[in-house]
C-alpha positions in Angstrom: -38.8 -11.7 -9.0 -35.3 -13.4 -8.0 -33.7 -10.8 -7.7 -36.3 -8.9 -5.5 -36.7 -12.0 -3.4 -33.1 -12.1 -2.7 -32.7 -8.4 -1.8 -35.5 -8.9 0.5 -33.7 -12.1 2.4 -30.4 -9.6 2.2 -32.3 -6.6 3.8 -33.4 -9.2 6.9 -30.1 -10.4 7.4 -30.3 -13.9 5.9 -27.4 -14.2 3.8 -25.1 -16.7 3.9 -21.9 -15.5 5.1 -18.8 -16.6 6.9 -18.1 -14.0 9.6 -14.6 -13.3 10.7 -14.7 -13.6 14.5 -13.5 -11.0 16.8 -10.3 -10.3 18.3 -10.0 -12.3 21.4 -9.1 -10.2 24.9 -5.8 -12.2 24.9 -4.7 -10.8 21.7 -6.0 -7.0 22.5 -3.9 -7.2 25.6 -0.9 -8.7 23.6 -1.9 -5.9 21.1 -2.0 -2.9 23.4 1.2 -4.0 24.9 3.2 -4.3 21.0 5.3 -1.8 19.4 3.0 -2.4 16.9 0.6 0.5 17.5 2.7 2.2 19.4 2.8 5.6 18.7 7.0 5.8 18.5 7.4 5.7 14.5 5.5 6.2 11.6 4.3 3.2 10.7 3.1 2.0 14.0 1.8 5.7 14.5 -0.9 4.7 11.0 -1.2 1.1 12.6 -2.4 2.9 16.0 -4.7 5.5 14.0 -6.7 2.8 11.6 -7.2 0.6 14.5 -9.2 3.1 17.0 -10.7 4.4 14.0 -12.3 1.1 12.8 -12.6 -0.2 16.2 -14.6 3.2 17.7 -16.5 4.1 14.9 -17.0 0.3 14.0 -16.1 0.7 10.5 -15.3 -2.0 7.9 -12.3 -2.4 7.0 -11.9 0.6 4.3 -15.0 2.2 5.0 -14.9 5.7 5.4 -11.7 5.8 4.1 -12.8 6.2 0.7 -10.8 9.9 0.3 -7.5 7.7 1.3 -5.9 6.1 -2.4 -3.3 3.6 -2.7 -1.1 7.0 -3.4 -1.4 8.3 0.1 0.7 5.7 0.9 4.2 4.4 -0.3 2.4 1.0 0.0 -0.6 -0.9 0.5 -1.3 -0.6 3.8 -5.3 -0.8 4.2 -6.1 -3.6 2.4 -4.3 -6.0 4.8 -4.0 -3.8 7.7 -5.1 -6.0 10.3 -3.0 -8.7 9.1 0.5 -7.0 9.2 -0.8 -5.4 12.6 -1.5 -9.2 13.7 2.1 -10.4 12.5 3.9 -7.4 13.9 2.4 -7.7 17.6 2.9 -12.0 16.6 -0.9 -12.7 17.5 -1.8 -16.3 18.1 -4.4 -15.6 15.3 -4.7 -13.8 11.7 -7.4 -11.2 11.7 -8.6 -9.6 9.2 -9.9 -6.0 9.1 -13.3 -6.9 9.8 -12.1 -8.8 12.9 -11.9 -5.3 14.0 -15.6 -4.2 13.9 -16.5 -7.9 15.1 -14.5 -7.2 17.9 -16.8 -3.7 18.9 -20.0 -5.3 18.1 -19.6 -8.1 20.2 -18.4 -6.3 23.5 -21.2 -4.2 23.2 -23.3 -6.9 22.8 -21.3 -8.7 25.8 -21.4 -5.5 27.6 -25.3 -5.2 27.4 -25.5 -2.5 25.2 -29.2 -2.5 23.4 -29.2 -3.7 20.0 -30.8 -0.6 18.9 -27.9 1.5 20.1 -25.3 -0.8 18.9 -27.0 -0.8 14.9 -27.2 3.2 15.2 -23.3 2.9 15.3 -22.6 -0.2 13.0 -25.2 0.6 10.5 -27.1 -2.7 10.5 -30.2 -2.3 9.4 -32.0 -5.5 10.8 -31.5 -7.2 14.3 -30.6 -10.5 12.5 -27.5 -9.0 10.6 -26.3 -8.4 14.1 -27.2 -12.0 15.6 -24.5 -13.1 13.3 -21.8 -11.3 15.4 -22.9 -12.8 18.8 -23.6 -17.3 17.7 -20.4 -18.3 19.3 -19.9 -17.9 22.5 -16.4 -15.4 23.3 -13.7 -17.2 25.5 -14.6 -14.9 28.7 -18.1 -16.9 28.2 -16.9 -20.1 28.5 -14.4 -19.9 30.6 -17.4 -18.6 33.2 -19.5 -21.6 32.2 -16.5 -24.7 33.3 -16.3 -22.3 36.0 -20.2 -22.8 37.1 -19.9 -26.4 36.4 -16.7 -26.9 38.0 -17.9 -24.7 41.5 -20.7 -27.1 41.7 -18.9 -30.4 41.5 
């Protein structure tokens, strides 16, 4: 009975999780800018690949990457992708590779995109699992709000 309660609360998106926030416009722009997804050697070249994979197809971190083994590789780049990719463009932050899919879910969302839309792509199943992505607020946000407050004063 536990255990079907808890996959029940799982299925409506009412687990208690920590998510990894998304990658901040600052830090795409500092990003795009790097030699580290540039496209000029080979390791930048996988860097640039995983990235627009995970961020267009808003994929977790390894997901559908499954056919890709440590072998392919002459290290381990996928587990901590987003983490050397963050140190070699020297990010003000450390994301991780789910920073990555945080990062498309919530400028749809910011964008206006229906949730229906944006859950056909992520493959949430419940509306909740996807309010998870959108409790804070993104910089853009509240820079706008001082903004309101400050035109008014």
């Amino acid at each position: 009975m536990l255990n079907a309660q808890i996959i029940s609360l799982r299925r409506q998106g009412k687990e208690n999780v920590k998510h990894k926030p998304a990658i901040e416009n600052e830090n795409l722009a500092k990003l795009k800018a790097s030699q580290a997804i540039a496209v000029t050697n080979p390791l930048s070249l996988l860097r640039n690949v995983w990235f627009h994979v995970v961020l267009f197809f808003c994929r977790r971190g390894r997901e559908g990457q499954r056919e890709l083994k440590r072998s392919s590789f002459t290290f381990e780049a996928l587990d901590n992708m987003m983490k050397s990719i963050s140190e070699a463009a020297k990010l003000s932050k450390m994301y991780t590779n789910h920073s990555v899919r945080a990062t498309a879910i919530t400028s749809w969302s910011n964008a206006g995109i229906q949730n229906r839309h944006i859950m056909a792509i992520s493959g949430h199943r419940s509306e909740q699992s996807l309010a998870h992505y959108n409790t804070q607020p993104s910089t853009s946000q509240l820079q706008h709000c001082s903004e309101v407050l400050s035109s008014s004063l």
